[in-house]
VEXFI-473764 format. One record per residue: residue number from 1; x, y, z of N, C-alpha, C in turn; residue in three letters. Coordinates in Angstrom, 2 decimals, padded with zeros to 5 digits. Atoms other than C-alpha are relative to their C-alpha. Layout:
BEGIN
NUM_X_Y_Z_X_Y_Z_X_Y_Z_ALA
...
//
This chain:
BEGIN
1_-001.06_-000.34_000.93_-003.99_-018.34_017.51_000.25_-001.19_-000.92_UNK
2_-000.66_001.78_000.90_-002.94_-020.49_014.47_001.42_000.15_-000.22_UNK
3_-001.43_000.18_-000.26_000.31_-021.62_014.89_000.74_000.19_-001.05_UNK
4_-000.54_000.07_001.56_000.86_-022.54_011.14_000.25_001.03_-000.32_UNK
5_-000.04_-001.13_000.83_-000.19_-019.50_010.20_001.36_001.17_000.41_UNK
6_-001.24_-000.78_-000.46_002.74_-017.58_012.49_001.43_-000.73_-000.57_UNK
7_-001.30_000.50_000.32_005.17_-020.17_011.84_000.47_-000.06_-001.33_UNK
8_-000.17_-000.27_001.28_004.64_-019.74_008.03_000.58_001.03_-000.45_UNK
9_-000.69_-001.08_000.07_005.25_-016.30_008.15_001.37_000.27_000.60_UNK
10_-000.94_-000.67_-000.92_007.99_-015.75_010.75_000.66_-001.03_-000.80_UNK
11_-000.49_000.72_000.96_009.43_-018.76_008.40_000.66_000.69_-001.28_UNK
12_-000.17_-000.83_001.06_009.30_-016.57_005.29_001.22_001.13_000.46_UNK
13_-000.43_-001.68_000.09_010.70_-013.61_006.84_001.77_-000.57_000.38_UNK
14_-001.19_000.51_-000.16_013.88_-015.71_008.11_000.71_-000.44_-000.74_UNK
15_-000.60_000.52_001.44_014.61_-017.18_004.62_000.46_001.52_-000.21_UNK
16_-000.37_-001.34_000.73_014.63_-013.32_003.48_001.20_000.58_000.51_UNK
17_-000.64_-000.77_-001.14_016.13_-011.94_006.62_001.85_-000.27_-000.16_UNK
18_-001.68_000.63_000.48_019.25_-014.64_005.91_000.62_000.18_-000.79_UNK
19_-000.64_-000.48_001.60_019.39_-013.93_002.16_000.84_001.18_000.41_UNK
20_-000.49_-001.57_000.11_019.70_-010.35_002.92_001.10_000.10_000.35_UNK
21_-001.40_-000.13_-000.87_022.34_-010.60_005.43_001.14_-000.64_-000.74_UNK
22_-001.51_001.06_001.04_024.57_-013.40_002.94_000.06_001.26_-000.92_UNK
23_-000.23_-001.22_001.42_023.71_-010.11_000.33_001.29_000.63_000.74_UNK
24_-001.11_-000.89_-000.69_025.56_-007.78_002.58_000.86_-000.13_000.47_UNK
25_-001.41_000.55_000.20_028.32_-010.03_003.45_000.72_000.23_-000.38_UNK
26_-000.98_000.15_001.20_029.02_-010.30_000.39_000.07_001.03_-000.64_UNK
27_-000.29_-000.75_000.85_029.35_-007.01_-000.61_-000.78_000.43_-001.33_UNK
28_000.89_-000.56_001.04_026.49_-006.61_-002.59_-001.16_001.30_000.24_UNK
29_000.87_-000.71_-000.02_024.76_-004.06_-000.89_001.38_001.50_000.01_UNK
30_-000.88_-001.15_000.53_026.67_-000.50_-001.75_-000.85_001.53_001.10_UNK
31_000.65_-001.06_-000.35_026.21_002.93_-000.23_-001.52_001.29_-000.49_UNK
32_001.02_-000.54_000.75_023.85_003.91_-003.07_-001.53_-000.65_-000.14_UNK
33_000.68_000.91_000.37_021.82_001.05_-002.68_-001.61_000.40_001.18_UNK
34_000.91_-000.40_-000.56_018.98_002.87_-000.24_-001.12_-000.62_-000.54_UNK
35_001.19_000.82_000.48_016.00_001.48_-002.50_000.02_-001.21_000.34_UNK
36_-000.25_001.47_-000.37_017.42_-001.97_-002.51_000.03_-000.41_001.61_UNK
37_000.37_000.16_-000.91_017.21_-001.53_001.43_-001.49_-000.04_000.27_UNK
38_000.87_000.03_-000.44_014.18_-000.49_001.60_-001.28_-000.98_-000.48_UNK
39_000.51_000.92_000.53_012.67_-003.18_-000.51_000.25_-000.83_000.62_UNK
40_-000.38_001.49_-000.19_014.07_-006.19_001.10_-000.64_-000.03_001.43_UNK
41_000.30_-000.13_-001.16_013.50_-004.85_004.69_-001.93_000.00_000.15_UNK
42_001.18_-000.54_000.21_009.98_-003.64_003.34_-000.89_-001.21_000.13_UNK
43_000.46_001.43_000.15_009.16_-007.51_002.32_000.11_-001.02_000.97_UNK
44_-000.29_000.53_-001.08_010.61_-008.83_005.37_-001.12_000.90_001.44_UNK
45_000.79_-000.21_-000.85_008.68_-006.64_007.50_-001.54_-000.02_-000.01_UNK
46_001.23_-000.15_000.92_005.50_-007.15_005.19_-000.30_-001.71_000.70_UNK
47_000.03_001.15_-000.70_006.13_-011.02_006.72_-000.71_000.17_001.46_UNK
48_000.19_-000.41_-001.68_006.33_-009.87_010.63_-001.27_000.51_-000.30_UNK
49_001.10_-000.32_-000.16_003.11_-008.07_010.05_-001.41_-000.91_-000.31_UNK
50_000.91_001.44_000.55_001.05_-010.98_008.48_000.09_-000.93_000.85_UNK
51_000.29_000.64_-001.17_001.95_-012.78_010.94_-000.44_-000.13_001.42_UNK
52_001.00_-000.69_-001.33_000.73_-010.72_013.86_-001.63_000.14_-000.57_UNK
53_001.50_-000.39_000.44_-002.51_-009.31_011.94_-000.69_-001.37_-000.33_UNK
54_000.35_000.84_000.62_-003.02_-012.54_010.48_000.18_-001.40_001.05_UNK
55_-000.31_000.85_-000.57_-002.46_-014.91_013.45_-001.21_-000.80_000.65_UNK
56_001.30_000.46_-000.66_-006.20_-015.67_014.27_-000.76_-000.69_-001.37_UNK
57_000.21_000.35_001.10_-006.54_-016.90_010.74_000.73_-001.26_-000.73_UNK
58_-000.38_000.91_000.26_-006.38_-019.81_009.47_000.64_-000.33_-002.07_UNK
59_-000.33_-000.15_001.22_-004.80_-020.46_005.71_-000.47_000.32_-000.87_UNK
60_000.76_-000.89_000.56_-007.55_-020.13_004.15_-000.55_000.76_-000.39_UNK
61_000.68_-001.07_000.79_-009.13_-017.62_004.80_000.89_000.82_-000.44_UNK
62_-001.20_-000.95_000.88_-005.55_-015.51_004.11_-000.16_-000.38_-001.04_UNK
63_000.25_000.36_002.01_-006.08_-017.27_000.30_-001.27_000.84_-000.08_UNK
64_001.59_-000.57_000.55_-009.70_-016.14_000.72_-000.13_001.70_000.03_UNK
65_000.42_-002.22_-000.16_-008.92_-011.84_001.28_000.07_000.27_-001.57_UNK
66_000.08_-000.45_001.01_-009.42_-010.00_-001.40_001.56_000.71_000.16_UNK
67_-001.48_-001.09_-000.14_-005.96_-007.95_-002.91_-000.22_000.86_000.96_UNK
68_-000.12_-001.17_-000.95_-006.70_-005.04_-000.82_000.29_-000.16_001.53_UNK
69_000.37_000.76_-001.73_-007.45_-006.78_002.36_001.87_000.21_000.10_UNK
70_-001.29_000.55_-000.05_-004.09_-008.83_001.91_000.72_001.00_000.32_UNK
71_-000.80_-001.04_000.21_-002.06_-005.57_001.53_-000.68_001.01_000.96_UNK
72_000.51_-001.24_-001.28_-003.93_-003.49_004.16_000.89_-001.04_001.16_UNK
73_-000.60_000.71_-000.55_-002.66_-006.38_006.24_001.49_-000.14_000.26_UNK
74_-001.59_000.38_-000.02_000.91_-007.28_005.00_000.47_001.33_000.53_UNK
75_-000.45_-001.81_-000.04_001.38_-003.19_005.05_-000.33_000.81_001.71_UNK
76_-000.01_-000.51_-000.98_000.00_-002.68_008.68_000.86_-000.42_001.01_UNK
77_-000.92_000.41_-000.76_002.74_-002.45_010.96_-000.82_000.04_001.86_UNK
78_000.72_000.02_-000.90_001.27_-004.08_014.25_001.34_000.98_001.67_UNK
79_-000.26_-000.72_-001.31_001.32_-002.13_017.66_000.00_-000.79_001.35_UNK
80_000.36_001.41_-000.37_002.06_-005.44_019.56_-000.65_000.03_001.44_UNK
81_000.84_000.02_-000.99_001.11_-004.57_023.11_-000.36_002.05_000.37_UNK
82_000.96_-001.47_000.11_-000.10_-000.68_022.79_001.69_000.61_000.28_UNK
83_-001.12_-001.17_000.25_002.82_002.40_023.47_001.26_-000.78_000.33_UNK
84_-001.75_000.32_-000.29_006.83_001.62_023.60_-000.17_001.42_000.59_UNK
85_-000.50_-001.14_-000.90_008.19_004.32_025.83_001.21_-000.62_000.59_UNK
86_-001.53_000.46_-000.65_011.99_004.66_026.87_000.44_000.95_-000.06_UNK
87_000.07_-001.51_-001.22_012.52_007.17_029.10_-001.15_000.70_-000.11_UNK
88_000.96_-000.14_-000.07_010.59_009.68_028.43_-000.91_000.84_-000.89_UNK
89_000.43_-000.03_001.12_009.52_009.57_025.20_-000.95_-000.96_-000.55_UNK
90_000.85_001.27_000.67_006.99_007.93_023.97_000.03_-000.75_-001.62_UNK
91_000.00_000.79_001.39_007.12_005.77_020.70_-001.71_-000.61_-000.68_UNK
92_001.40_000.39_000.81_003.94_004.85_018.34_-000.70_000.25_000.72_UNK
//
């Protein structure tokens, strides 16, 4: 695992994660504001996933993917140790 490479990300997503939360403090997020959720959360969870998919990778080569790669990546939400289940339902 590269460390950097997790601690870069899970880094990122905690700058965002904080913003967001000082947003909604302060009264800037509104009942209409559904897009503006799903953007911020979207970019924050676009972090968490780069940093799982991307944790056997060293800086480079993340500079070296092509756009698509990158974004198949940031965009796949990882399945960290195979099914969630609680009770008795299963999840993903």
């Amino acid at each position: 695992m590269q460390v950097s490479t997790v601690q870069f990300e899970l880094s990122e997503a905690l700058v965002h994660l904080r913003d967001f939360v000082a947003e909604i403090r302060g009264g800037k997020l509104h009942v209409d504001d559904e897009p503006e959720l799903a953007v911020q959360l979207g970019h924050i969870l676009d972090h968490i996933s780069l940093a799982w998919n991307c944790k056997d990778m060293a800086v480079e080569e993340i500079g070296a993917l092509s756009q698509s790669e990158f974004e198949r990546l940031s965009n796949t939400v990882p399945n960290f140790l195979g099914q969630r289940v609680i009770g008795e339902f299963a999840l993903g």
